[in-house]
Every structure is written in C-alpha cells, then in structure tokens.
C-alpha positions in Angstrom: -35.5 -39.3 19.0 -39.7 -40.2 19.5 -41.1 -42.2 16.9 -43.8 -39.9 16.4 -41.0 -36.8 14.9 -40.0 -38.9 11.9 -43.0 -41.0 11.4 -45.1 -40.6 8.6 -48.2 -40.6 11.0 -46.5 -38.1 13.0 -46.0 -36.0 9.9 -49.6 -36.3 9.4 -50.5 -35.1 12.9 -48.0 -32.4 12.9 -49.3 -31.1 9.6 -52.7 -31.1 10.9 -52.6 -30.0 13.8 -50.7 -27.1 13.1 -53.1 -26.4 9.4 -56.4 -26.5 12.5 -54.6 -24.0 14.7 -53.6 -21.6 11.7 -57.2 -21.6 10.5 -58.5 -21.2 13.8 -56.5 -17.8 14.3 -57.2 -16.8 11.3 -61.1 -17.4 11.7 -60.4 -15.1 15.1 -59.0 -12.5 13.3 -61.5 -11.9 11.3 -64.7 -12.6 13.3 -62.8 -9.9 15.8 -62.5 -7.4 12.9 -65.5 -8.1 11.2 -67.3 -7.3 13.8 -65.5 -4.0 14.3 -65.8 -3.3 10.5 -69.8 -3.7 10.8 -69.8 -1.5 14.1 -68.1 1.0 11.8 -70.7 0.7 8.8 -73.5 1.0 11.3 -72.2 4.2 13.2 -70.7 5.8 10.0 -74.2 5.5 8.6 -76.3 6.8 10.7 -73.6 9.5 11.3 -74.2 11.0 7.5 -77.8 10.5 7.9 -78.3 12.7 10.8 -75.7 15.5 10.2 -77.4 15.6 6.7 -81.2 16.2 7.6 -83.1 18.0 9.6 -84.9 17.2 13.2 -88.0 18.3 11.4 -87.6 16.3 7.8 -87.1 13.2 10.1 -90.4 14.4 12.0 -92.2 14.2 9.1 -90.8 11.3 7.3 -91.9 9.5 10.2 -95.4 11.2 10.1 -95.7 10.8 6.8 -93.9 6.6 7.2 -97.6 6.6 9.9 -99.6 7.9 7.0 -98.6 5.7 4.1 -99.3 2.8 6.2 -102.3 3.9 7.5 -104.0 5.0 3.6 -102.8 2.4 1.9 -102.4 -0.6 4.0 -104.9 -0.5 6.7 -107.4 1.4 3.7 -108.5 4.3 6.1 -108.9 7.1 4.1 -111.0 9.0 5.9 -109.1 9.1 9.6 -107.0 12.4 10.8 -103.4 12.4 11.8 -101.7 14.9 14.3 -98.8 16.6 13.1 -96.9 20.0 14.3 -96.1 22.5 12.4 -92.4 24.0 12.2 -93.7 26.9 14.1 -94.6 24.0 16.7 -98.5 24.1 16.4 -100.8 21.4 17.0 -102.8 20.6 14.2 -105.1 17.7 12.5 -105.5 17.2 9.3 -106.9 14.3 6.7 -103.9 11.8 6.4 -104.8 11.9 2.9 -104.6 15.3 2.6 -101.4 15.3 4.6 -99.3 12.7 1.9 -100.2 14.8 -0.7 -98.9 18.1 0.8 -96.1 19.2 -1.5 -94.1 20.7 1.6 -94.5 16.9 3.2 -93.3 15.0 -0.4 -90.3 17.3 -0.3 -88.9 17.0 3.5 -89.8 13.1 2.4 -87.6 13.4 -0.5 -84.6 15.0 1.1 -84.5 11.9 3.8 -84.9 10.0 1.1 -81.7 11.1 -0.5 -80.0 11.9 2.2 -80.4 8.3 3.5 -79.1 6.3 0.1 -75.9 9.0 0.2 -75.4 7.8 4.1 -75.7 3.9 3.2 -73.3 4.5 0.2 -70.8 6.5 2.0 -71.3 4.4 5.6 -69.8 2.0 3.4 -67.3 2.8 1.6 -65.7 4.7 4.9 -66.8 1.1 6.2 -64.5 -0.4 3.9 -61.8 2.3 4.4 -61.5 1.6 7.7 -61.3 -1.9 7.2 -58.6 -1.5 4.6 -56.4 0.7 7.1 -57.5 -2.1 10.5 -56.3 -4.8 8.0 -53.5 -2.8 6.9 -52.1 -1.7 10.1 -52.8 -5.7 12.0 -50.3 -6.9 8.4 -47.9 -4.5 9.3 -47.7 -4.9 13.0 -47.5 -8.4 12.0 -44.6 -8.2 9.5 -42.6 -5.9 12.4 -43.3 -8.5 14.9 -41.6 -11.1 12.3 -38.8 -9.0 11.1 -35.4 -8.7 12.5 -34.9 -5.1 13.5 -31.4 -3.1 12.5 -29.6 -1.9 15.7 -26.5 -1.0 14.3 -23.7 -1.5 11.6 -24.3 -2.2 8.2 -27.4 -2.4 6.2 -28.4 -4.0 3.4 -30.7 -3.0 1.0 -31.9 -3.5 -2.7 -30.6 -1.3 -5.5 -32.9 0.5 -6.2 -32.9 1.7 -2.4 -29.2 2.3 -2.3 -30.1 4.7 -5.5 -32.6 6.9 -3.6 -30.5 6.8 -0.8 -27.2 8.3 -3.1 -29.2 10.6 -4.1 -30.1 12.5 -0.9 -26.6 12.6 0.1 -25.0 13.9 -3.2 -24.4 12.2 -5.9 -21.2 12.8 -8.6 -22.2 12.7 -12.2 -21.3 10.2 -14.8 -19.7 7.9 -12.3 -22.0 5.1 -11.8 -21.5 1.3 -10.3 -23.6 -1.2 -11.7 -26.1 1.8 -12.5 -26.0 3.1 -9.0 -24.5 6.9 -8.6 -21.2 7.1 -6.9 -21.8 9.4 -3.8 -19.6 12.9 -3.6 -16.3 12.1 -2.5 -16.1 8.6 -2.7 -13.9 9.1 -6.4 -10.7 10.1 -3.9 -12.0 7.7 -1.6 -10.5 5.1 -3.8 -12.5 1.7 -5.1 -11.7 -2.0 -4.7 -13.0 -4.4 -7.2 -13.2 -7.8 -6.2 -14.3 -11.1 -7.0 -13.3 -14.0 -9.5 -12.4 -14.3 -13.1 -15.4 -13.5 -14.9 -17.9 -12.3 -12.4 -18.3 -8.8 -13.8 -15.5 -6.8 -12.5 -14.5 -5.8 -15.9 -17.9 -4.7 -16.7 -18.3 -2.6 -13.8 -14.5 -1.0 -14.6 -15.8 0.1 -18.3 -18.8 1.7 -17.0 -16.6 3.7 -14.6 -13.9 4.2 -17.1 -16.8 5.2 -19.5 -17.7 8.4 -16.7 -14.0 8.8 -16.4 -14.1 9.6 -20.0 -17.6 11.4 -20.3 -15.7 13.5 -17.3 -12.6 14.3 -19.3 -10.6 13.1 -16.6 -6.9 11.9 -16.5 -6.5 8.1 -16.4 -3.1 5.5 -15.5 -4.4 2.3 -15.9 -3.1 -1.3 -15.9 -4.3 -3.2 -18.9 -3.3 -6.7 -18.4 -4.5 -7.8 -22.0 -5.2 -5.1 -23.9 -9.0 -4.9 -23.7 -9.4 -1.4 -22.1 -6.9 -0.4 -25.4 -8.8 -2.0 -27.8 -12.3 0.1 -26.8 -10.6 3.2 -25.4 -7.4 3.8 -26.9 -7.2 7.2 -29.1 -4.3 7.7 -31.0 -2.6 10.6 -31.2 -4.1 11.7 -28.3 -3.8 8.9 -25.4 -0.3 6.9 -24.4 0.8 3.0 -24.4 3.9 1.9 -22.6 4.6 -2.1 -23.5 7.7 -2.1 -25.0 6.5 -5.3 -27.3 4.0 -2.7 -28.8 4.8 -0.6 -32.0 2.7 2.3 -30.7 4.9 2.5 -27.8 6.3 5.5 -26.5 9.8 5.6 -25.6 10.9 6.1 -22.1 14.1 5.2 -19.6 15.0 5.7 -16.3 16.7 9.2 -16.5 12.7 10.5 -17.9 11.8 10.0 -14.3 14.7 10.4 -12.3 16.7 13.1 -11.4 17.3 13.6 -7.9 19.0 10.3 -5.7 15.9 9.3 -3.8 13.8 8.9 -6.9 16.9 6.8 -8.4 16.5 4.2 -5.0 12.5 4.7 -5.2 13.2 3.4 -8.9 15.0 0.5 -7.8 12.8 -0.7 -4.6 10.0 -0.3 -7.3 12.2 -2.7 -10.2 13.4 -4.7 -7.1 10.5 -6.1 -4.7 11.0 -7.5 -1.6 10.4 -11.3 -1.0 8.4 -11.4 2.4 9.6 -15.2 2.4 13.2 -14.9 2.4 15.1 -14.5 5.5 18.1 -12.1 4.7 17.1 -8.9 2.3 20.5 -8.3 1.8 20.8 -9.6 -1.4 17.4 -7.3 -2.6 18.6 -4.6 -1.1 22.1 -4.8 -2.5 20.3 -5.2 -5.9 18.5 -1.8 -5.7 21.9 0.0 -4.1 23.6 -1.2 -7.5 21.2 -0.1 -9.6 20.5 3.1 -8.2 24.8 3.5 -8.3 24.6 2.4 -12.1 21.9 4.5 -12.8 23.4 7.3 -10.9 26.6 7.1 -13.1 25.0 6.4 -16.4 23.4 10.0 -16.2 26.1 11.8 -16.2 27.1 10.7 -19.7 26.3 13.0 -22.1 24.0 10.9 -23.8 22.4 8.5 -21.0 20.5 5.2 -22.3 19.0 2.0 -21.3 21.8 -0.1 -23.4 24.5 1.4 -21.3 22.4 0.7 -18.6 21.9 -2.8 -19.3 25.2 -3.0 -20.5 26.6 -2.6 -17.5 24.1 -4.5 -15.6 24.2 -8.1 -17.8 27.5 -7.6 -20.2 30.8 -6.2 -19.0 33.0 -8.1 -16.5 33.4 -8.2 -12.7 36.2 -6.3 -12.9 35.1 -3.5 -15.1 31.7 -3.3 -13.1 33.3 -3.1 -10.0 35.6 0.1 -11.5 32.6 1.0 -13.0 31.0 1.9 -9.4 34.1 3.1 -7.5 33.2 5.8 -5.5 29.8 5.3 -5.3 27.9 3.2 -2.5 28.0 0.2 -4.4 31.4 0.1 -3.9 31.0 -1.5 -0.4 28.9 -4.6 -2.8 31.3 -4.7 -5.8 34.6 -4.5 -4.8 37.9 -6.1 -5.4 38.1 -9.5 -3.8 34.2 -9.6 -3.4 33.7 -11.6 -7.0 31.3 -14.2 -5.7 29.4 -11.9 -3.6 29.2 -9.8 -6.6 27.9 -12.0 -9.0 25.7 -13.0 -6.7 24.1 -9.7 -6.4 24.1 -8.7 -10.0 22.2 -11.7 -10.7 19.4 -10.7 -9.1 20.0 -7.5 -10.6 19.8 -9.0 -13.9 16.4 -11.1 -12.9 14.3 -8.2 -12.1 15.9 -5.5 -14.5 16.0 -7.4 -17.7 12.5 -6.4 -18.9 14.2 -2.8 -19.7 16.2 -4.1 -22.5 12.7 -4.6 -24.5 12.8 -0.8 -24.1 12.2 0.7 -27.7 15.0 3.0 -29.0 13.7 5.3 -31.4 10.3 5.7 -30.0 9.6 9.8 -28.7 10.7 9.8 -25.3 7.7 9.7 -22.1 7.9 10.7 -18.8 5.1 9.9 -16.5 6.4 12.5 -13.7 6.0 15.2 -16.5 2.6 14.0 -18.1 1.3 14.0 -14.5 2.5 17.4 -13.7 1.3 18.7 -16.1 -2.1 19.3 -14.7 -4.6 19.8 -17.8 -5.9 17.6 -20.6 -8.0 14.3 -20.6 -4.9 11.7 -21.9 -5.0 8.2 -20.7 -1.6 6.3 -20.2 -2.0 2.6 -21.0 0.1 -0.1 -19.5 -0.4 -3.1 -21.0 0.7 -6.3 -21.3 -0.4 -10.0 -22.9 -0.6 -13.1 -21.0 2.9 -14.4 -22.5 4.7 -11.0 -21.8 3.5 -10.6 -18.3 6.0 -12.0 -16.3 9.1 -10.5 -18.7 7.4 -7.0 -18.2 6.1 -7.3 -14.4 8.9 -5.4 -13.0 8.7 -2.5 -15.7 5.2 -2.0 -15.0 5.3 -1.9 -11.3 7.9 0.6 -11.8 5.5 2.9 -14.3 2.8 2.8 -11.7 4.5 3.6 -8.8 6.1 6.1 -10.7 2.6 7.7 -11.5 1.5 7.6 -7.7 4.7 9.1 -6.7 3.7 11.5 -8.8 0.4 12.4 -8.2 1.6 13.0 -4.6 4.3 15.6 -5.8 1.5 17.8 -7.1 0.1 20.8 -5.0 -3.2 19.7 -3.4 -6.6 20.4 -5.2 -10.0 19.5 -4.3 -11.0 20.0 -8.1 -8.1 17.6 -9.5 -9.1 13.9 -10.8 -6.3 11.4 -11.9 -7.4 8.1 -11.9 -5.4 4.8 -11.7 -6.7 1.3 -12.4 -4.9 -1.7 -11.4 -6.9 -4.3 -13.2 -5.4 -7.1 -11.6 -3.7 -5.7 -8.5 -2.0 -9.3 -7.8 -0.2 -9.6 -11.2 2.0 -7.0 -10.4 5.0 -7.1 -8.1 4.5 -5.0 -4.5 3.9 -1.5 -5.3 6.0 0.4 -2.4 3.7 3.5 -2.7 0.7 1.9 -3.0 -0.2 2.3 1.0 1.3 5.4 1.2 -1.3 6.4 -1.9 -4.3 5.0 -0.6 -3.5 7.3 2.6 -3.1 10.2 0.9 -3.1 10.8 -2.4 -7.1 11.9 -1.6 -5.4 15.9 -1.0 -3.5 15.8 -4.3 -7.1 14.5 -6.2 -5.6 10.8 -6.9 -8.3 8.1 -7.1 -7.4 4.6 -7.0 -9.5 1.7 -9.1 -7.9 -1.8 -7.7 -8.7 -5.3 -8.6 -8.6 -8.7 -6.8 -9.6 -11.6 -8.2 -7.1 -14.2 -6.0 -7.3 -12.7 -2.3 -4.2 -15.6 -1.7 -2.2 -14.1 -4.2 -2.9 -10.5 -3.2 -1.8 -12.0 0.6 1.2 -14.1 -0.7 2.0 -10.1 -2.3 1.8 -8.1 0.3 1.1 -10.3 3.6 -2.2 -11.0 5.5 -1.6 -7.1 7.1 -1.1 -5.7 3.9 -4.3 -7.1 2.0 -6.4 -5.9 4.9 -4.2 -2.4 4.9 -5.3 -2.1 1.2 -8.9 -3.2 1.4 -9.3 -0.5 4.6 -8.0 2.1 2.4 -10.9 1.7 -0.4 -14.2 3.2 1.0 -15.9 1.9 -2.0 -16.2 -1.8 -2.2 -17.5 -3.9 -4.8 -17.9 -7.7 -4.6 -18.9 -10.4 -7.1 -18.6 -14.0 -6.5 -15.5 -15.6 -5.0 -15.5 -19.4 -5.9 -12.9 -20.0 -2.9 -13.7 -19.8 0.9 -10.4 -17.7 1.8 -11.6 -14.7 -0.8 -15.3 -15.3 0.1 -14.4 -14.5 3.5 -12.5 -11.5 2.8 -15.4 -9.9 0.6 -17.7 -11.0 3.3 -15.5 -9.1 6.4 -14.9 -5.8 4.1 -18.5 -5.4 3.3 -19.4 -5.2 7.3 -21.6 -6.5 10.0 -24.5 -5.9 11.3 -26.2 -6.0 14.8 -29.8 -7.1 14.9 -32.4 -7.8 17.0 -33.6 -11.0 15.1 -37.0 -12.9 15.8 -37.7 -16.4 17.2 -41.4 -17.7 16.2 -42.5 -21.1 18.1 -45.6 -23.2 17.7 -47.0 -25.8 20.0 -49.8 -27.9 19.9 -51.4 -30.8 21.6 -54.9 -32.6 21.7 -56.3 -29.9 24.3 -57.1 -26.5 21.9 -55.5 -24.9 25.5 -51.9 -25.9 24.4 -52.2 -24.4 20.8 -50.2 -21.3 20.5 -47.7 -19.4 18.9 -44.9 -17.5 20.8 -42.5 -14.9 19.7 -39.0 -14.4 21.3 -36.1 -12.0 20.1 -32.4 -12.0 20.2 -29.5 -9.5 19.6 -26.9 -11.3 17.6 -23.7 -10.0 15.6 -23.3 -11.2 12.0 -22.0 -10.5 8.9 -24.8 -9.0 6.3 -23.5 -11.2 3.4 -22.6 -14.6 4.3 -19.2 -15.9 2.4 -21.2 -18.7 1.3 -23.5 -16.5 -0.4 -20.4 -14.6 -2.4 -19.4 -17.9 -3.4 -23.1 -18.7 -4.7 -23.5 -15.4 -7.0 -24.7 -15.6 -10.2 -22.6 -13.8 -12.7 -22.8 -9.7 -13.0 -24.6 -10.4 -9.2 -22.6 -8.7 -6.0 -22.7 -6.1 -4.0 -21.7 -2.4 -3.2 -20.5 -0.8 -0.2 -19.9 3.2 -0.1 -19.7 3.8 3.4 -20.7 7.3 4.4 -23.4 5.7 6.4 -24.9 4.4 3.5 -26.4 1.2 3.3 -25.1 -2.3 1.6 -26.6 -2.6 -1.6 -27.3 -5.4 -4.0 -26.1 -4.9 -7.3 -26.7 -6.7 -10.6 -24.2 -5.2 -13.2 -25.3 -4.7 -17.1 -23.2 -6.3 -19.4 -22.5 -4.2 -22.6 -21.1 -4.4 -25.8 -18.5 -1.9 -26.6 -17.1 -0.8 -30.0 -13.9 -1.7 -30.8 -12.0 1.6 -31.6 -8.4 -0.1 -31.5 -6.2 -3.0 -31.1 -5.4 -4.6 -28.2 -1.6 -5.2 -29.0 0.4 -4.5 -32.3 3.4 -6.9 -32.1 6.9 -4.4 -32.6 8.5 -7.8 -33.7 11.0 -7.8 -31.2 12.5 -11.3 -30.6 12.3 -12.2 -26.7 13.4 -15.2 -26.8 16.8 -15.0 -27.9 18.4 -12.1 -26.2 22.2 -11.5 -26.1 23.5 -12.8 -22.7 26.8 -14.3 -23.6 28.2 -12.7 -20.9 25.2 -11.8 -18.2 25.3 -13.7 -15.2 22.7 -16.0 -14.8 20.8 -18.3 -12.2 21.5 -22.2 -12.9 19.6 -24.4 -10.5 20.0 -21.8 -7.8 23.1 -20.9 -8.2 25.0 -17.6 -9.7 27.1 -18.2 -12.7 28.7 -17.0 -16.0 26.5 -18.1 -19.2 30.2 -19.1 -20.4 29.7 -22.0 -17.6 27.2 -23.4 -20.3 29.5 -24.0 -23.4 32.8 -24.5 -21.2 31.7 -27.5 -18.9 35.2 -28.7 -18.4 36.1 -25.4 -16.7 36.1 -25.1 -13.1 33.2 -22.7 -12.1 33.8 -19.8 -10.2 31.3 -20.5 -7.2 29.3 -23.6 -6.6 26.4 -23.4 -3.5 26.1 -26.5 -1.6 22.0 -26.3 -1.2 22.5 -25.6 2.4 20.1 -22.9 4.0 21.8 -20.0 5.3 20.6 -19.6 8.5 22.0 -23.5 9.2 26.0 -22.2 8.0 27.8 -21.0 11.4 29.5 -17.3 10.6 32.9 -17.1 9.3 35.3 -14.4 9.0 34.2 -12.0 6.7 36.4 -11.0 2.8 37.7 -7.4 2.4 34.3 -6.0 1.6 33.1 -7.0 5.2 30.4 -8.9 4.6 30.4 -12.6 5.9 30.9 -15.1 3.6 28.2 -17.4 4.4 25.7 -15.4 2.8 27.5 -17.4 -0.8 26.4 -20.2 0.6 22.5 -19.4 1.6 21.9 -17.4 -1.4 20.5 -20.5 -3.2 17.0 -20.7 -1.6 16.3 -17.1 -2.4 18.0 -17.1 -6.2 15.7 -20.5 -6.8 12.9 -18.3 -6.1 13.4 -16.0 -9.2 13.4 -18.5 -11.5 
C-alpha cells in the first residue's frame, strides 16, 4: 500500500484534487448552458418583437429614432427628412413636423409596447427553457447514476405500493400497515414474521379489525389472551381453553363420526417426531386412540372421562379386552404387556390435556359452527404462558379440526373464514396445514400465520416444510429478525431482484488531461432486502410483499391503543397440578412404568430399558403380537423426548 493513500498529505491532495475537478465541471456546465440560455433570451426576444409589430411601425420608429436625434440632439430644426408613406410614396417633410404627427407618435407607441412585452416574455420563456435544459441534464444525470430494474422484485416506498394497490383492485377494510390488501390476496393466505415485539401483533389487530368491520368468520390462535381481551363478545363469539370459565364444552365425538376423522383426530393429538427413528410407537399411539375412541361412541352416553379412563386408569388387562376386535388389538394384546405400556404412555403424554375438558359446559363443535355457513362469530383458542404446553396438543387438534373443515364445505368465491395462528411454532405440526395452504383458497379459507423463531418453525416441520409453508402465503410481511438464520429466511421470501447497477470512477493527476470521471454498469443478482438490514429494523419498521407483480414495499406499522372489551383469561379453578394418576402409566427417566412403581420401590418393576439406542439392539424373535421385541429396549430415546 503507497504512502501517499493513507497519508495525511495524501488525503490533502486527494481531497483537492478531486474538490478542483468537481468545480471545474461544474463551471463547464454552466458556461455551456449559459450560453445556450442567453442564445435563447436573445432569439425568443426578438421573436415577440417582430411577430408583434408591423414592417411599417418599425419603418417609422426608425424614422422617427433619425428624427429625435436629429431635433433634439444635433438642434436642427429646420432640416427635412424623407419618409414613405404606407401607400409607398416618396415624400419630405419638416422632421419637426414629422415627430409631432399623431399617426407617427402612435406606430412609435405600439413598438414601444410591443418591445417591453418581448423583453419580459423573451425572458421568462428564457428562464423556462433554462428550467426544463437544467431539468432534463439533473435527470439524465440521476439515470446515469441509478441502478436500473431488469427483473424480479421491486422495492418501493409505501406510499408507492398504495398507489400501485390501488390500480390493480384493492379489498376494503383489509389494510397492512395502512396499505390496502389487493383483491384476492385474503385466500391467498398471509405470513407474519419477525421477532417478539416487532409489530406483528399490531399489524394482526389492524387486519382482525377489517375482519371485523367485514363481518367475517374468524378461528384464531390466541396464545395469551390479548385478541380476547379487545375482541371477545359474549354471547355472541366462542372460547375453547378448558382452564377458562367461559369455555364451551366439547369432546371428541362433537367432531367425529366417520373412522377417518377418528385417525385425522389422533395424527392431529399425536405429532410425529421428525427426530426419532422408528414411528412405530406414534403411530401405534394414534391407532389406540382412534380404537378407544371408536368404542367409547357406541356407548349410549360417550364422554371424555371414559375416554380418559380408559386411556390413563384401567389395567393392561382390561384395556387390552377393552380393544378386542378392533385394530388395536394387534398393539394391546395378551402377552404384549411391555409393548403395551409402552404405547399407552405416549398415549397418555399427548392426550392428557383432554381431561381439563369442562363437563357441564354446552357442548361445541367446530365441524358444525363451520358448516354452518352464515354469521360473523369468532372462535377463540387461547391459552396462557403456563398452560401452553398442557394444552398444545388440544389446540392443534381444534385447528386442524377447523381447516379440515373449511375444506368439507362446497366451494364459494364469496365465502371468508379466517384462521390466525399467532404463533405458528407453539403449536405441535398441524397435518392439514399444507394441504390448507394449497387449497383451502376454493372453499374461501384464508390463513393468517405467525413466525417469530424461523428454527423452531424448522425444528416443527423440517427445513422443506418451513419453505413449503412460507411458498404457500402470497402475502408476506417481515419485521426485524434479531438472528441471522430468520433474517435470512425473511430476506429469501421477500425476493430478488436483477439490476443493472452503476460503477462511477474518478481519476486525477497533476496534468488537468488525466482528470475525469467514468461510468461503467453491471448486471448483478441480489436480494432487495439484505438480512442484515431485517435484523437492523427499527420497531413497527418491515416490509410487505403481495405478489401479483406488485412491488416490495416498505412499511412502518401504527401502533394503537385498543379498548379493552374483555378479559384475557377467567381462571375455572381447576387444579392442574394434582391430577388423579394412581394408576396411568407414566414416563420415569425414559422409561414406561406404573405410578404404583413410585410408592412400592421394593417391588420388582415390570420393564426396565437399558439406555441402549434401538437401532444398536440386533433383532430378536418377535412375542405373540409379532412385533420384535427390541423395540422395548429403544423406546427410551424417543419416551425421554416427551418429557
């Protein structure tokens, strides 16, 4: 590196040398337009001079100019002038006589006039043209500068992205951070995204706010009870959180009465864990269930304590003759204890929420509120921080529930029911949520989904999965992500852009030869929000994708108060911390057991894992159920998991 780059005297010489070049082109600019501008005075005055007077007004200003000078500054009053009439004769006459001619005073008069209206208007279309030289040399020059849009995604300010809604059609009431929602992009579903804080939940009250002005159905997700506390209306609206006292009752058999919608139940209650190895012991789970579930309904009077009576209470044995028959019978069967208790345990892990379930509440079925096609009700699911993980499994099952709905209807382009997922990680893997985004459009389902942890969304539902979901919102909205990994995420879903972008290089030596300035241009690829600058937003700062071929459009969301109509949560008083399990089988460090193994340590447990993965255990013959008996022994690293 020279000396002269990073030496103060070079900074000097840089600085001036480069200040003496800019002033010199600037000094060349306008000298070379100046000189145009005062070309343009002189030619657009004499212009309005001429076409305003006559040849023969100018002939005798000029005689009359002669005159003047003649009388009164060479004092000869007595000499002739020649002049020529308008008819075109010859005459001479006293010059005396001639200035005081009225006819002469008057074609003086009109030059007169018509030569101070030339000067003023000479200049001010002078300046006009000036304005519109000076204009057009700024512009060329800021076109030369900019980077020019080839293709791809565009962004823009708001108040563009506005106008630009507006010429394609815009739907009323539904706004985003003041910006109009463009037709068709409510079934085209809407991701939220961005970190605790950053104004998602501002921009989800202004759209629930249309949603409301709109009289429009709603499902929503209402992770701590602020949507309740500003929107709920009693009598008239619906809260599922069994914890709540305004709850409305509701149990499996509401919902299910054909056998797939018993096993869509249980795959929702029942997720799958991406990181275990063998599903067997999930999808044993669900086929129990469904088989319990199955059974219980053909009581006279079906409920959720038989149901979970059977699931965490009775014995082995009377389970097991409980499901004879059925196709959990192949799971629970005679001389198949341990595998058994192996499966009801995670049975009892992800089903356990239900017993929460109020009892004498009027009963609610989400399949039948959905189908019934009119109204402007809002279900609320909510939950409280210290409830969420007890009621997880219940509320994934509620939603997907609602989108399985939706999807039985008949298709209508009129039909709007909305459903908002706050916090799209916090709930278990919705099966039909990819299924929904596809096409619940026909059947007039819109979808409102937030992410504020893009890891936890991919821990959820895999690195395919988060990118399946964020291609099935059209409409994206992104605040600030404080970690790269979410930054990068909002950054790739809002697009990129193909440019033609602008190089600008000085040089300059001590011969004025060398000074110049070049311009050189480049196509280049790029995103049009850098993830840096997601992670650098201010709060209630983001931006707003609609697709459509609509531009990118920053957005700065309005924070506003809202009244609160309701409470959030009304505690039921229901104890869970102390439920009865005397007898349900529970996890103890990764193992299955009895809850009698906790009072009766001097007797021998039934089954004890040796910590050993599964897939290490070479297979052994199998019991009379079939199923190979190493699967005891590997159950541990998935059973740890739940707890």
């Amino acid at each position: 590196m020279s000396i002269f780059q990073t030496s103060s005297i070079g900074n000097f010489t840089r600085g001036g040398q480069t200040a003496i070049h800019f002033l010199r082109m600037i000094g060349q600019v306008i000298t070379k337009f100046m000189a145009l501008g005062i070309l343009t005075l002189l030619l657009s005055i004499g212009s309005i001079f001429w076409y305003t007077t006559t040849s023969y007004e100018r002939y005798v200003t000029v005689k009359y100019t002669v005159g003047y000078v003649v009388v009164n500054g060479l004092e000869l009053t007595e000499g002739k002038i020649p002049f020529k009439l308008e008819t075109g004769q010859k005459i001479e006459v006293r010059t005396v006589t001639f200035l005081n001619n009225g006819s002469v005073q008057q074609a003086v008069n009109n030059v007169y006039k018509a030569a101070i209206w030339s000067l003023v208007g000479g200049v001010m279309l002078g300046f006009f043209v000036l304005f519109l030289v000076f204009k057009f040399i700024y512009r060329f020059g800021t076109d030369q500068a900019e980077d020019e849009h080839v293709r791809g995604s565009q962004l823009v300010d708001g108040k563009q992205l506005k106008q630009a809604v507006k010429k394609f059609g815009k739907i009323p009431e539904m706004t985003i951070a003041g910006i109009p929602m463009p037709e068709g992009s409510d079934i085209a579903h809407t991701m939220l995204s961005g970190s605790s804080g950053t104004g998602k939940s501002t921009v989800s009250k202004e759209m629930l706010t249309g949603i409301r002005r709109r009289n429009q159905r709603l499902v929503i997700y209402d992770n701590s009870g602020e949507y309740v506390s500003h929107f709920y209306r009693p009598g008239k609206d619906i809260i599922l959180n069994p914890l709540d006292a305004r709850s409305a009752g509701w149990d499996v058999w509401a919902e299910c009465s054909r056998d797939y919608e018993y096993d869509r139940m249980a795959e929702s209650l029942i997720p799958e864990r991406s990181q275990v190895g063998d599903p067997y012991w999930v999808l044993g789970a669900r086929i129990v269930f469904a088989a319990l579930a199955k059974k219980i309904a053909s009581d006279q009077e079906p409920s959720n304590e038989k149901l979970m009576h059977a699931i965490m209470n009775v014995s082995i044995a009377e389970i097991t003759q409980y499901v004879e028959n059925t196709e959990a019978a192949a799971i629970i069967s005679h001389g198949g204890e341990r595998m058994a208790v192996s499966v009801r345990g995670v049975l009892a892990a992800y089903t356990r929420s239900m017993k929460y379930l109020p009892k004498d509440a009027p009963r609610f079925s989400i399949k039948d509120w959905i189908r019934q096609d009119d109204g402007d009700g809002w279900v609320f699911l909510t939950t409280k921080d210290e409830q969420r993980t007890a009621l997880k499994p219940l509320i994934t099952a509620w939603m997907d529930t609602a989108i399985a709905a939706i999807a039985s209807l008949e298709p209508s382009r009129q039909r709007r029911i909305w459903l908002g997922i706050d916090e799209l990680p916090s709930l278990q893997k919705l099966p039909s949520l990819f299924d929904g985004l596809a096409g619940l459009r026909k059947f007039g389902g819109c979808f409102i989904l937030g992410v504020q942890a893009y890891s936890q969304l991919v821990m959820i539902y895999g690195k395919e999965g988060a990118d399946t979901i964020a291609s099935g919102c059209s409409t994206w909205c992104g605040f600030r992500y404080n970690d790269k990994a979410g930054a990068t995420y909002s950054s790739e879903n809002l697009g990129n852009s193909e440019t033609v972008e602008t190089f600008e290089g000085i040089s300059f030596g001590a011969s004025e030869i060398r000074d110049g300035v070049t311009l050189s241009k480049q196509r280049n690829l790029r995103p049009i929000v850098l993830p840096t600058e997601i992670m650098n937003l201010k709060d209630l700062h983001g931006f707003v994708k609609f697709g459509r071929g609509l531009p990118v459009g920053r957005i700065v969301a309005q924070y506003k108060k809202y009244p609160k109509v309701a409470e959030g949560f009304v505690d039921n008083g229901f104890d869970i911390v102390a439920p009865n399990l005397d007898n349900a089988p529970v996890l103890v460090d990764g193992f299955p057991r009895s809850t009698k193994h906790r009072s009766k340590t001097n007797e021998k447990d039934d089954f004890v894992g040796n910590g050993l993965n599964a897939s290490a255990i070479p297979p052994v013959a199998t019991d009379t159920t079939g199923h190979e008996k190493d699967r005891d022994a590997g159950q541990d690293r998935y059973q740890t998991e739940l707890l």
